[in-house]
C-alpha positions as CSV (number, residue, x, y, z in Angstrom):
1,X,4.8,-26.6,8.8
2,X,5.2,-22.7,7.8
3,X,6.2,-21.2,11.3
4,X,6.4,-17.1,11.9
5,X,8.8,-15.3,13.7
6,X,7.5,-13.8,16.4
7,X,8.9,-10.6,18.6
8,X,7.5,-7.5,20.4
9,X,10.4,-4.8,20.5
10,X,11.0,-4.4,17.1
11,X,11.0,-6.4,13.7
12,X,12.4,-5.8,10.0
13,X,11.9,-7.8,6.9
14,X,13.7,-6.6,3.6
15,X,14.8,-8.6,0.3
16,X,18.7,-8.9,1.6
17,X,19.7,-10.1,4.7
18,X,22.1,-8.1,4.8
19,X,19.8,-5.5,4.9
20,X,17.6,-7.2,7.3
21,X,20.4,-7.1,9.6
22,X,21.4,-3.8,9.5
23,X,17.9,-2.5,10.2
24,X,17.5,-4.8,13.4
25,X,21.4,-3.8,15.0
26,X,19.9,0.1,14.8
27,X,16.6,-1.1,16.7
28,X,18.9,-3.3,19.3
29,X,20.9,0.4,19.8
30,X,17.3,2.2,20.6
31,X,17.0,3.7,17.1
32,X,13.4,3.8,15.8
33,X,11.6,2.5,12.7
34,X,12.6,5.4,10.5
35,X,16.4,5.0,11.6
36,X,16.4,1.4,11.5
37,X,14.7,1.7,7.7
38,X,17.5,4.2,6.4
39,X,20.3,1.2,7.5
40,X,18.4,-1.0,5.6
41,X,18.0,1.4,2.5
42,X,21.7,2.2,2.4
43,X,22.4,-1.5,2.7
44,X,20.4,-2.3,-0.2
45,X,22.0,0.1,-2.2
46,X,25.3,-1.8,-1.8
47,X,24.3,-5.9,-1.3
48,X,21.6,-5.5,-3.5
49,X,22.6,-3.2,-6.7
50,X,21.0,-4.8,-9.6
51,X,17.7,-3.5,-7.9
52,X,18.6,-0.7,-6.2
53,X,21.0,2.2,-5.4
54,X,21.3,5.7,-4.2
55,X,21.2,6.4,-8.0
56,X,17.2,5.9,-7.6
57,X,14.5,6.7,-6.9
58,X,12.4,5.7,-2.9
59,X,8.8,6.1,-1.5
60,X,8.2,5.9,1.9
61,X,4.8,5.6,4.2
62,X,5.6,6.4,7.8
63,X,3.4,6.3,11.0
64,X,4.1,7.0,14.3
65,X,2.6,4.9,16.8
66,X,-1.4,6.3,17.5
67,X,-0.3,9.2,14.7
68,X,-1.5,9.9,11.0
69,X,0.5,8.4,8.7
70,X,2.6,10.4,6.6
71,X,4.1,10.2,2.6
72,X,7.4,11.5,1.3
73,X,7.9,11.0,-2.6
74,X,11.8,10.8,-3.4
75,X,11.2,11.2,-7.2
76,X,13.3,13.2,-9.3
77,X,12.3,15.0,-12.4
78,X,13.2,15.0,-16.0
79,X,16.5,16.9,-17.4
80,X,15.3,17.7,-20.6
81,X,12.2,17.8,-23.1
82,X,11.4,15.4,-25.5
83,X,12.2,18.0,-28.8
84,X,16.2,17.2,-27.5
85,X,16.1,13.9,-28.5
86,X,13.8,14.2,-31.5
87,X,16.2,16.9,-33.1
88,X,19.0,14.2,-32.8
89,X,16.2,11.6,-34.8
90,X,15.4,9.6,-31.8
91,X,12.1,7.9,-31.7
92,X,12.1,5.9,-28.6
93,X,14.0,6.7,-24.9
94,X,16.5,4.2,-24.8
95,X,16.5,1.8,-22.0
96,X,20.2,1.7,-21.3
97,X,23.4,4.4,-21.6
98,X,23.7,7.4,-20.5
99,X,20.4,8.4,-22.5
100,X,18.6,6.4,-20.1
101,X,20.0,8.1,-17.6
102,X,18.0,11.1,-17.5
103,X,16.0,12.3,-14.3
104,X,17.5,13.0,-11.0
105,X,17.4,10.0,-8.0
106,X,15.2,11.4,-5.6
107,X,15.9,8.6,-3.1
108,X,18.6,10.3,-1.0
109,X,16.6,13.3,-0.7
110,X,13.5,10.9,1.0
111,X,15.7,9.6,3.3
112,X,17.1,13.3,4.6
113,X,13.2,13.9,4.7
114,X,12.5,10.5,6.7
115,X,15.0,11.2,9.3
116,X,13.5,14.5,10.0
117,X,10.5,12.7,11.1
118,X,12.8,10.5,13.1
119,X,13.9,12.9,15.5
120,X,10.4,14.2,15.9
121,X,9.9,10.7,16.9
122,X,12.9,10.9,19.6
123,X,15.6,9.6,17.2
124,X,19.0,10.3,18.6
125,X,21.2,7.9,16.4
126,X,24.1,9.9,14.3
127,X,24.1,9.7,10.1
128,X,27.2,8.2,10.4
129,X,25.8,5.0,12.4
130,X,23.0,4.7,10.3
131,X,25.1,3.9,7.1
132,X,27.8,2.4,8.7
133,X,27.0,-1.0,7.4
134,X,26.5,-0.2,4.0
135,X,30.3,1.6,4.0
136,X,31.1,-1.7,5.8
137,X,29.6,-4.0,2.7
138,X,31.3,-1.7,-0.3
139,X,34.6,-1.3,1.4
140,X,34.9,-4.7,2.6
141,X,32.6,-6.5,0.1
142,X,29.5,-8.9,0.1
143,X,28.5,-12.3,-1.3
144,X,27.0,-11.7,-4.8
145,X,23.6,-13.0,-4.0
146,X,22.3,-16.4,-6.5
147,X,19.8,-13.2,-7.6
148,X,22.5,-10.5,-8.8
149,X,24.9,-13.7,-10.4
150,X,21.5,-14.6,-12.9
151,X,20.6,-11.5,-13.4
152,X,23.7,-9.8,-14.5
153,X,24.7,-13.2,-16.4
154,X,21.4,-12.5,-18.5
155,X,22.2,-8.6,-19.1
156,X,25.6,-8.9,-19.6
157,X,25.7,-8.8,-23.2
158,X,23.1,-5.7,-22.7
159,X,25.0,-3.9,-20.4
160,X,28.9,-4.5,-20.5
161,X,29.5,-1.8,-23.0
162,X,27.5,1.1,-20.5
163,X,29.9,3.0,-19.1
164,X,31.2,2.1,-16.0
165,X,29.2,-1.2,-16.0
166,X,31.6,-4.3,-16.4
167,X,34.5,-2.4,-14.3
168,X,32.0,-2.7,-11.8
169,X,29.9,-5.9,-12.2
170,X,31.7,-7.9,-14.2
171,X,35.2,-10.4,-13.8
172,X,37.1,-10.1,-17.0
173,X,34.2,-9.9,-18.8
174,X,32.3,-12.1,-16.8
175,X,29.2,-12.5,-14.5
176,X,30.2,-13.3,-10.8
177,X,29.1,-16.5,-9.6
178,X,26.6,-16.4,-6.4
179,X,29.4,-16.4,-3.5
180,X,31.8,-14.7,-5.4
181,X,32.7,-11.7,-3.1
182,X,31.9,-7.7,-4.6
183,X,33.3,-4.7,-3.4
184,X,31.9,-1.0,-4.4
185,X,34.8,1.3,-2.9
186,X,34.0,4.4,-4.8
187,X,30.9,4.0,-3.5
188,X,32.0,4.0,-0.5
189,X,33.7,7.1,-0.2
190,X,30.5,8.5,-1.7
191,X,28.8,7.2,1.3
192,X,31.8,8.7,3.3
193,X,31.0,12.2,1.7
194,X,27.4,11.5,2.6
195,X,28.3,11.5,6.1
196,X,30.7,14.7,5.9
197,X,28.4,16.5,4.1
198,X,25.1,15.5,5.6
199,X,22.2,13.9,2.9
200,X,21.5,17.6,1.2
201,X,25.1,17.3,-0.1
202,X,23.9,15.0,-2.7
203,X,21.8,17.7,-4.5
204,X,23.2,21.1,-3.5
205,X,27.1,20.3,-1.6
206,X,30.8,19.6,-3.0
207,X,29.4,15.6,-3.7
208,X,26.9,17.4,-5.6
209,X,29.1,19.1,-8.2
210,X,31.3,15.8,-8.4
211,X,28.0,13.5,-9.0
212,X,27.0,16.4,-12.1
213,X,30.9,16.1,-13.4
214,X,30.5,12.4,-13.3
215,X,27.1,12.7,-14.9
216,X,28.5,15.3,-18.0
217,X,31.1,12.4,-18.1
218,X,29.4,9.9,-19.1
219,X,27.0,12.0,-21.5
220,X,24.2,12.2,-19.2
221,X,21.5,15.2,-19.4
222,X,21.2,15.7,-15.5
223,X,23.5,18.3,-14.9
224,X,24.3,20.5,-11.5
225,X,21.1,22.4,-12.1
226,X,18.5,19.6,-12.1
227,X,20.1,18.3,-8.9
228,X,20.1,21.8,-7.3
229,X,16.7,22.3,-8.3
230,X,15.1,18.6,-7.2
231,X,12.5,18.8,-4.1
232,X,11.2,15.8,-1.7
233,X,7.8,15.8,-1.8
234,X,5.8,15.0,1.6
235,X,2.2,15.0,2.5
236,X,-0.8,12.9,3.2
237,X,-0.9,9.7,1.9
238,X,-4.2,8.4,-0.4
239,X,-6.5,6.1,1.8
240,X,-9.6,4.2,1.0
241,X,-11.8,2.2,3.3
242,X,-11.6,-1.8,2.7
243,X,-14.1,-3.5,4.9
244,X,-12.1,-3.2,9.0
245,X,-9.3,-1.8,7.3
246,X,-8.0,1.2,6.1
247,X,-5.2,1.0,3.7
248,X,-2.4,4.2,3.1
249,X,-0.6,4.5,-0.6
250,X,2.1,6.5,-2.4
251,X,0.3,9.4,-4.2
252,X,0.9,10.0,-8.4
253,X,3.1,9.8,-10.3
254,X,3.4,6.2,-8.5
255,X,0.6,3.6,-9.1
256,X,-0.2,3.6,-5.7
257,X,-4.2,4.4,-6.5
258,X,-4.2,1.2,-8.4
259,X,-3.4,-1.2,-5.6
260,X,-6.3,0.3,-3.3
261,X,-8.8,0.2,-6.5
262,X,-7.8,-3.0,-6.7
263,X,-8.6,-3.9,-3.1
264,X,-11.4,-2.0,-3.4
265,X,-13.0,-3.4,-5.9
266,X,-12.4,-7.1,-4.9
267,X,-13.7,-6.2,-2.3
268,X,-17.2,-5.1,-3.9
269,X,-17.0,-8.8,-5.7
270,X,-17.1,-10.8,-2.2
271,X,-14.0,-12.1,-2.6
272,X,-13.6,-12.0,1.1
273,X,-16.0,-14.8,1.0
274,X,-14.0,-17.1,-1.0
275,X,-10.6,-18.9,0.0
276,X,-8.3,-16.9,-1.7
277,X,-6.1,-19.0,-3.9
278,X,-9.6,-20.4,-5.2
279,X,-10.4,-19.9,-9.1
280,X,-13.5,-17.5,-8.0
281,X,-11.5,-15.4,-6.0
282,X,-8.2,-15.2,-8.0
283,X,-10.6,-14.8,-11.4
284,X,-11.9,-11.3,-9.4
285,X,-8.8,-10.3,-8.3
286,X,-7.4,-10.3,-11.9
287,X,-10.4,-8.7,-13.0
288,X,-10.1,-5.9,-10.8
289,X,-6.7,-5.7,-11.7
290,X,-7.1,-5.3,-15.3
291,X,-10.0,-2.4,-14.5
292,X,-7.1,-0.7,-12.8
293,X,-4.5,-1.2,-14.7
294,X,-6.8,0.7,-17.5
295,X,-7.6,3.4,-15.1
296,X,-3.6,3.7,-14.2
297,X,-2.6,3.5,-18.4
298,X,-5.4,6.2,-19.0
299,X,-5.0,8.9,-16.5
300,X,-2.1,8.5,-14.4
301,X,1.2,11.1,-15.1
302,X,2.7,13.7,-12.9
303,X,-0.2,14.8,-10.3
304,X,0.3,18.6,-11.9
305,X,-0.4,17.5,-15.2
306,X,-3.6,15.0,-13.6
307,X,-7.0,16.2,-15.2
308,X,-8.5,14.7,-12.4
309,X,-7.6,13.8,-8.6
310,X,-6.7,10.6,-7.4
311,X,-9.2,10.7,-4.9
312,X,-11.6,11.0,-7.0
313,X,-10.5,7.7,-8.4
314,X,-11.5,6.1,-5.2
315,X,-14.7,7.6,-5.0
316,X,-17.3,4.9,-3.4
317,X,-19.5,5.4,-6.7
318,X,-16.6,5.1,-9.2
319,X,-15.5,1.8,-7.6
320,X,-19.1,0.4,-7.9
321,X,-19.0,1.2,-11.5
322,X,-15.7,-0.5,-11.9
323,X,-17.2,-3.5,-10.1
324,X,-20.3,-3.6,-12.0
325,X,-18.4,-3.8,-15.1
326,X,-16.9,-7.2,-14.1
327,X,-17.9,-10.5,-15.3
328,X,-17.6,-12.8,-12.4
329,X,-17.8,-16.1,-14.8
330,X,-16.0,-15.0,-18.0
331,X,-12.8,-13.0,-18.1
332,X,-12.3,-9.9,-19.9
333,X,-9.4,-10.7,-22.8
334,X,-5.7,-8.9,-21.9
335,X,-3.0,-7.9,-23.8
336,X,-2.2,-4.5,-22.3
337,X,1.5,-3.9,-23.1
338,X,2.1,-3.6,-19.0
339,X,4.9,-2.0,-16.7
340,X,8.4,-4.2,-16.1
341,X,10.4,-3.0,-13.3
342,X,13.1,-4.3,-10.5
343,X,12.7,-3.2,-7.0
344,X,13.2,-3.2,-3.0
345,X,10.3,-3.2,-0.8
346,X,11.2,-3.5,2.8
347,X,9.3,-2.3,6.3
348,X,9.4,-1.7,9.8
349,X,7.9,-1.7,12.9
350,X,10.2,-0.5,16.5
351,X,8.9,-1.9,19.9
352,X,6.8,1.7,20.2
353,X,4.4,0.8,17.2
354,X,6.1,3.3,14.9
355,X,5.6,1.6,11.7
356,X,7.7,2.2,8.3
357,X,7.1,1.1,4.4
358,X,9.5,1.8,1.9
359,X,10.2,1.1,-1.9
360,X,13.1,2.0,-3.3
361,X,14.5,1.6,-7.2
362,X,16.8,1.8,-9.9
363,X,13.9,0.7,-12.4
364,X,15.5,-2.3,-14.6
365,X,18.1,-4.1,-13.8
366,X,20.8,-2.6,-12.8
367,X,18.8,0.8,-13.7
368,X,20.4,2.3,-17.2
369,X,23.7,0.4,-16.6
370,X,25.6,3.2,-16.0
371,X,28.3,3.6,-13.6
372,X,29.5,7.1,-12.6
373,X,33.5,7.0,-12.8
374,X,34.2,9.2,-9.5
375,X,31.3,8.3,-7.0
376,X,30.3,4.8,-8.0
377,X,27.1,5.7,-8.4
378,X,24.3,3.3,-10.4
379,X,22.1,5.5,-12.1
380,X,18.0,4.8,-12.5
381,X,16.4,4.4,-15.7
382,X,13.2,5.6,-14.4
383,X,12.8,7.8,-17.3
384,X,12.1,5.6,-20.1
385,X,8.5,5.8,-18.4
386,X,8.1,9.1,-20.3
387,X,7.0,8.9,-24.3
388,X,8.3,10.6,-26.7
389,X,5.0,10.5,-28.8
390,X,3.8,14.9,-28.3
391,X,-0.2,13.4,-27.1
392,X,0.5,11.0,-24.7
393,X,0.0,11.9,-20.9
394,X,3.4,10.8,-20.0
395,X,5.3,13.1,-22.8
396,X,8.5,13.9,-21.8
397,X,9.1,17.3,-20.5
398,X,12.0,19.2,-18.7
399,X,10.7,18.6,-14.3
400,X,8.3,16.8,-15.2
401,X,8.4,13.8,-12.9
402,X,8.1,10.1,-14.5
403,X,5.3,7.7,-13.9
404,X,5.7,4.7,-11.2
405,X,5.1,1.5,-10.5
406,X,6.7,2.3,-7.1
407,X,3.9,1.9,-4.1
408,X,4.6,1.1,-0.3
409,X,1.4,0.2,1.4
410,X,0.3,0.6,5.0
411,X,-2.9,-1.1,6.5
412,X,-4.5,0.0,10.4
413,X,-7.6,-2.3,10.9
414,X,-9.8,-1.5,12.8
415,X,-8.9,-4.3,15.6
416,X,-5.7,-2.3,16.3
417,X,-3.7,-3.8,14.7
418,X,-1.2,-2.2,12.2
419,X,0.4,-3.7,8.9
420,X,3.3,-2.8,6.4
421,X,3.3,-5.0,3.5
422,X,4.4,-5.0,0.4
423,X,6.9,-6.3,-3.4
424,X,9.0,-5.6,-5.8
425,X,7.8,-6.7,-9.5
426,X,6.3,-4.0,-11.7
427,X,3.0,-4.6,-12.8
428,X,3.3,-7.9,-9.8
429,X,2.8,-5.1,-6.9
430,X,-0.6,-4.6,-6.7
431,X,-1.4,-8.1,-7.5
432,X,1.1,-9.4,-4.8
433,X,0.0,-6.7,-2.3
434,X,-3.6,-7.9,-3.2
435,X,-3.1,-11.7,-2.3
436,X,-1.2,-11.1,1.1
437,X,-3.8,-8.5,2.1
438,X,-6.4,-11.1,1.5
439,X,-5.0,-14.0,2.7
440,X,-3.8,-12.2,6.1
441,X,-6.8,-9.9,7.3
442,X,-9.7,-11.5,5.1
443,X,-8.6,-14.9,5.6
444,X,-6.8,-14.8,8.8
445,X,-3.7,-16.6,7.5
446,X,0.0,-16.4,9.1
447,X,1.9,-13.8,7.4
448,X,4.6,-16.5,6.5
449,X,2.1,-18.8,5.2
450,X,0.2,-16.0,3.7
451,X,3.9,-14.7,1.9
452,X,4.8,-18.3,0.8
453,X,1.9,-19.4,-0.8
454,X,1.8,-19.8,-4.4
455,X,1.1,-16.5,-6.2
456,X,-0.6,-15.4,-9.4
457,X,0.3,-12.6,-11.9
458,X,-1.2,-11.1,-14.9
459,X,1.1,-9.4,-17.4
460,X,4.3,-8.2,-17.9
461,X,7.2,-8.1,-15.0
462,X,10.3,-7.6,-14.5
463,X,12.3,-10.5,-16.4
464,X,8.8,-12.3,-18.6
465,X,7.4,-9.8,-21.9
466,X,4.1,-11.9,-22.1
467,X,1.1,-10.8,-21.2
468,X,-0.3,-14.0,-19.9
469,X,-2.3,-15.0,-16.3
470,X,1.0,-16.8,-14.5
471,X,0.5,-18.8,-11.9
472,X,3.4,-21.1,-10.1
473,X,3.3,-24.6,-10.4
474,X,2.3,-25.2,-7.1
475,X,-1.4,-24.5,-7.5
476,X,-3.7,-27.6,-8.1
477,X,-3.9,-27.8,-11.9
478,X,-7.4,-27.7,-11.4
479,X,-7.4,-24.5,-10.2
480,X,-5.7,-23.4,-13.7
481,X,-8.0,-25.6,-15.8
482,X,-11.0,-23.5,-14.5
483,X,-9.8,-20.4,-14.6
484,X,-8.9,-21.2,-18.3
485,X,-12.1,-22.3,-18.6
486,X,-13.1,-19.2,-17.2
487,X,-11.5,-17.2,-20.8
488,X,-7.7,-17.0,-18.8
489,X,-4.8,-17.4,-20.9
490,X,-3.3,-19.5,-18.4
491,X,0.5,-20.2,-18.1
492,X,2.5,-21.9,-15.7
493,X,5.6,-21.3,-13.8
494,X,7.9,-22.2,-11.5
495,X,7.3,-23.3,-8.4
496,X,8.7,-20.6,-6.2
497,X,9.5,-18.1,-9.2
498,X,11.0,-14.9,-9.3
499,X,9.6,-12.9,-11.4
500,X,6.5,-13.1,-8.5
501,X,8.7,-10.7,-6.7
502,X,9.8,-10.6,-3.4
503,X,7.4,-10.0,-0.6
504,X,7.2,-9.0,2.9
505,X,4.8,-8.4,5.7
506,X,4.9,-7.5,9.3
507,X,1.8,-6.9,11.6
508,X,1.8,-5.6,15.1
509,X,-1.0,-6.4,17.1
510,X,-3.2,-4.7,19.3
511,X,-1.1,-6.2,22.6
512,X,2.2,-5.0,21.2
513,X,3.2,-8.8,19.3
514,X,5.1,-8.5,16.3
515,X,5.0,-11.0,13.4
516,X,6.3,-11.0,10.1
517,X,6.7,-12.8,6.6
518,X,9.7,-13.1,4.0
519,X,9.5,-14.2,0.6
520,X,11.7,-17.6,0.0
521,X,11.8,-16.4,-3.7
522,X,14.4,-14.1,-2.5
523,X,17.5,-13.5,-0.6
524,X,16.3,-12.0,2.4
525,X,14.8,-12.4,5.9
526,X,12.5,-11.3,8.8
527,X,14.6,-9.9,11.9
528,X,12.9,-9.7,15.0
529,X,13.6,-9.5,18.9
């Protein structure tokens, strides 16, 4: 039997442990959701670095108990326009190298803007507490997780000549084995600075000009000016009604308007009606998804450069037309070229109801491999979202900010009770964030049960180029022989496999009861007490 852990004064559930950990020791101190979350962020940009890292990018969805919930964007713009790198006769943004490395992390910046709220929330808890463990980890070290060991075995041959990378990751030339015990220290000092200097020194203090030295070091285009120059952005979330629910995501330039089409427009087809890991409801799930995923490929960019606004895009008539398009016997065929991506999805909710959903990413794998000498710093490759090609809505130019698959959702039904859910996994999120959505408040199921069950995924993720329906091996093969028979090109996978992401859910009740999920695909865990 699945069990959930249960609590009532506060719960986190994030990819790490670690992490997990880190986020429940501030709640047992009387920190609050958005305190507890920024432990668990700076942890998983130490324990975790081969998905994320202060050299990235966050979004964050936060709502204070009976209170509107609130977004903050921590995206950083581009450095440069896309004429540099034609002039030097380069066609395509490389995906590794300093090259790669050319928009500014925006994640430190969300967390400065997050703890702001905090304190309007009665947070009390100093900076220096609330990154204590990470300083811990990369001083001390951590236990290279059996996730980073594969991973970085796989890229090694990719990434040991990046700057910085194999003086960092690698042992003699070598992966480390899961066990094998990692230490960051200049990252640690970095975190130090962080402390000294508050979060704002990042972009515009003393660590500020040593991060844009490291950066001219290495041959990167963000210089002292792009970081000066970067802004959080904060606001109202998007939000569409889905039958007693109504579910909060990260605005453009994330794909956040994708997941609620998505939910949307499943739940137009009935699926509600149908167990969820049956071949009618899983074929109108994936249906829906590939309407949105056309929708996101088509029109989605920089939300100053949008022709259109994203709430138009969840217009009650638009969704019906989406809907109507679908074929609920016969699937549409699928070879969109899709998005990849590695990622940390984690949330919160304190004993008070304030609730918390962050994502947080260097992109790929280990972001564009490079290692900043100085600070230790991983740096994103977030921008080799933009084209180079002069028509295409996601041309590259100077502050322009990339495109996302980044999206932290937030559900309050209409029962009282509220839920942060969410996954890492590229083009997986929506379709991950679909499936627990449906399984927990369409088909009442446990959120552990609902995070454990076997998952499907159409397309490209992080780690798998094919285009293919995936489902794990643990369905009933009859389930995959209809939904081939259905026009799916089916594939199987493993039985708990990776590249399904790694998922998370909490839910707090209307009576104050906390439960949560973690996903056994990964390395992390709920925390409750």
């Amino acid at each position: 039997m699945i069990h959930t852990p249960r609590a009532r004064r506060g719960m986190v559930v994030a990819p790490h442990s670690l992490a997990s950990e880190a986020g429940l020791r501030v709640l047992r101190e009387g920190g609050n959701a958005i305190e507890a979350a920024v432990a668990v962020a700076s942890t998983l940009a130490v324990v975790y670095p081969h998905m994320t890292g202060i050299g990235g990018d966050a979004f964050w969805l936060t709502k204070p108990a009976g209170g509107p919930v609130r977004y903050i964007g921590g995206c950083g713009a581009a450095s440069l326009d896309r004429d540099e790198y034609v002039r030097r006769g380069v066609g395509v943004i490389p995906t590794r190298g300093p090259d790669a490395a050319l928009t500014v992390a925006g994640a430190v910046s969300s967390w400065e803007e997050a703890l702001g709220n905090a304190r309007a929330w009665g947070g009390r808890l100093p900076l220096e507490r609330l990154l204590e463990e990470a300083i811990h980890h990369a001083e001390a070290g951590y236990p290279v997780t059996a996730s980073q060991s594969a991973v970085t075995a796989d890229r090694r041959d990719e990434l040991s000549a990046v700057s910085g990378f194999a003086e960092t990751f690698l042992d003699a030339g070598v992966h480390r084995p899961a066990g094998a015990i990692e230490t960051q220290p200049r990252l640690a000092t970095t975190l130090r600075r962080l402390v000294d200097e508050g979060l704002d020194g990042f972009y515009r203090g003393e660590l500020a000009r040593s991060i844009a030295a490291d950066l001219e070091r290495v041959g990167s285009p963000v210089g002292i000016e792009a970081l000066m120059a970067h802004q959080v952005e904060v606001g109202e979330p998007l939000a569409c009604r889905v039958g007693a629910a109504m579910v909060y995501n990260s605005r453009p330039p994330t794909q956040g308007v994708v997941s609620l089409i998505i939910l949307a427009v499943a739940e137009r087809l009935g699926v509600a009606d149908w167990p969820v890991d049956s071949p009618e409801a899983i074929h109108r799930l994936v249906e829906a998804t590939k309407r949105a995923f056309r929708v996101r490929d088509e029109l989605l960019t920089d939300p100053r450069d949008m022709e259109i606004s994203p709430e138009s895009l969840l217009d009650p008539d638009f969704l019906n037309e989406l809907a109507h398009e679908i074929d609920q016997e016969r699937a549409q065929p699928w070879s969109e070229p899709g998005e990849p991506g590695d990622t940390t999805w984690f949330g919160v909710i304190d004993g008070q109801g304030n609730a918390v959903s962050v994502i947080q990413s260097i992109y790929h794998e280990y972001g564009s491999g490079v290692v900043l000498p100085e600070t230790g710093i991983t740096w994103q490759n977030r921008g080799v979202a933009f084209s180079l090609a002069p028509d295409s809505p996601r041309v590259l130019r100077k502050g322009r900010r990339p495109f996302h698959t980044l999206n932290p959702p937030l559900a309050c039904l209409d029962d009282g009770r509220t839920l942060v859910f969410g996954t890492m996994g590229g083009d997986g999120q929506p379709q991950t964030q679909a499936a627990l959505f449906a399984r927990h408040v369409w088909r009442d199921i446990e959120p552990q049960a609902a995070v454990t069950a076997p998952r499907w995924l159409l397309g490209r993720t992080w780690g798998n180029p094919s285009t293919s329906l995936k489902l794990e091996a643990r369905f009933d093969p009859a389930i995959a022989a209809r939904l081939g028979d259905m026009g799916h090109a089916v594939e199987a996978v493993a039985d708990y496999d990776e590249m399904m992401g790694h998922a998370g859910l909490i839910v707090r009740s209307s009576d104050g009861v906390l439960a949560g999920g973690v996903d056994p695909r990964g390395n992390g865990s709920v925390a409750g007490f």
